[in-house]
N, C-alpha and C positions, 0 to 999 in steps of 0.2 A: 504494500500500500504506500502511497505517494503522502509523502508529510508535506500540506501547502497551506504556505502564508499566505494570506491574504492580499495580493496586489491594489485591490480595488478602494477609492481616497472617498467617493461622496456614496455611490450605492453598497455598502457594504453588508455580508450576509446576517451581519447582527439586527443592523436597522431594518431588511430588509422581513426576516423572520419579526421583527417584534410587532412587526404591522399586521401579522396574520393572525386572525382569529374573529372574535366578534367585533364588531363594529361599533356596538354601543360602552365597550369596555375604558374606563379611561384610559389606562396605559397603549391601548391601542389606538384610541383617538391621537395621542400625547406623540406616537410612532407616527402613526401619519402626518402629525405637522411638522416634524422631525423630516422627515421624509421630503416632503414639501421644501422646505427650505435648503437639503441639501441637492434637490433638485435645482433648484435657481441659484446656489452656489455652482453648480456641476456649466448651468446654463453660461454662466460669467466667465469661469476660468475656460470653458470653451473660444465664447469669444475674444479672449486676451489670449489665446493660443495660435487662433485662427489661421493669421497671414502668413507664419510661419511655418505652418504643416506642408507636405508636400500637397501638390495640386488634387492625385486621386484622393488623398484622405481630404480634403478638404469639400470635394463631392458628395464623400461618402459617409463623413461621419454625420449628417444627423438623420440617417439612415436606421431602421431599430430593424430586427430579426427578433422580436418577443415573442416569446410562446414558441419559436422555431423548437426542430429538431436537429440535434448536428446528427447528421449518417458518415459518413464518410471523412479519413483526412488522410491525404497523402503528402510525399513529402516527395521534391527532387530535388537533389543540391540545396539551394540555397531559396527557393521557395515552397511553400504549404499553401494546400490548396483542400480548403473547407466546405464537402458539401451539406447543406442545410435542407429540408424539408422544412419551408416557408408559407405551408395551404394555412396554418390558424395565425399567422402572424399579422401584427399590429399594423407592420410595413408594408413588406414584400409577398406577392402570394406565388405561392405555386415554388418548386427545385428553384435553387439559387446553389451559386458557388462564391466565393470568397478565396479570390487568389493573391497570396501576401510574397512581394518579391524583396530580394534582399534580405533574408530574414539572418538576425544575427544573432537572437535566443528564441527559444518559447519555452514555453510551461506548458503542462494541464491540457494538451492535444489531444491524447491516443485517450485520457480516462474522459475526454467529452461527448466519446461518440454513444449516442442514443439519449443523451441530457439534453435536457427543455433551455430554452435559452431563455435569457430573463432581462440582463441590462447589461450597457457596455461604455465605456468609459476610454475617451482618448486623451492623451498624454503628451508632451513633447519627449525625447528622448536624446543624452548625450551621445550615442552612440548609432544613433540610427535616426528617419522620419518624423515615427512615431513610437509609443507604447499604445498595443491596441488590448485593455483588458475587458473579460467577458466572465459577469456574473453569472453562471450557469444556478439548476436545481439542485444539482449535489456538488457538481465541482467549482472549479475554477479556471481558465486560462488565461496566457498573456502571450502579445505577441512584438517583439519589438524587430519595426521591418522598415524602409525603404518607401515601398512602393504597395496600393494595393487596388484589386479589381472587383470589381460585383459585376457579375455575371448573373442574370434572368435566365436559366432556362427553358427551353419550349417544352410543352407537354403536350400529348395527347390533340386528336383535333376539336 
């Protein structure tokens, strides 16, 4: 089993768990405004990142895959390439892929596949583009790369 720290700065699985439950609870009311606000911090430190990011992430990050599923991750050399079952998602519907170039680490890859996707968080990075981290349902990933593509794929007629 993979020991993983936590990458993730504004959705984080504590806050994100504290918000689940009843609705009427206070501590869950108190989670969600918590929530709320580190969403509009998240919003901020985005746009103070912005002009900075390489071009495709700057397309691509207010892009969400929520509710996705990751299926598939492969790797060649120096890019990974993420396919997602995207039909209940918030964003994107139907197969997608996510292709990360340059990639100079990742995390939390191989233990993503068949986890629900939840939120994602981008980063500046001294060593590369970006950091691209992904709240999953049981895991976690990060991905620090260069360059990255979303891909729609076609489905069915």
């Amino acid at each position: 089993m993979t020991i993983w720290v936590s990458s993730m700065k504004f959705f984080t699985r504590e806050l994100f768990n504290a918000q689940q439950g009843n609705p009427d609870l206070p501590e869950v009311i108190a989670a969600g405004k918590e929530w709320d606000t580190a969403r509009e911090g998240y919003h901020k430190h985005l746009d103070s990142i912005l002009p900075r990011l390489p071009s495709s992430m700057r397309d691509f990050c207010d892009t969400t895959l929520h509710d996705g599923v990751v299926r598939a991750v492969e790797r060649n050399g120096d890019s990974f390439r993420i396919e997602i079952d995207a039909c209940g998602c918030w964003g994107a519907s139907g197969p997608v892929e996510l292709v990360f170039r340059g990639v100079v680490s990742a995390a939390g890859i191989e233990e993503a596949i068949g986890d629900y996707w939840l939120y994602e968080e981008v980063h500046l990075s001294d060593n590369a583009g970006f950091e691209y981290h992904v709240l999953l349902e049981d895991t976690e990933m990060l991905i620090v790369a260069s360059e990255i593509e979303f891909r729609e794929k076609l489905h069915g007629p």
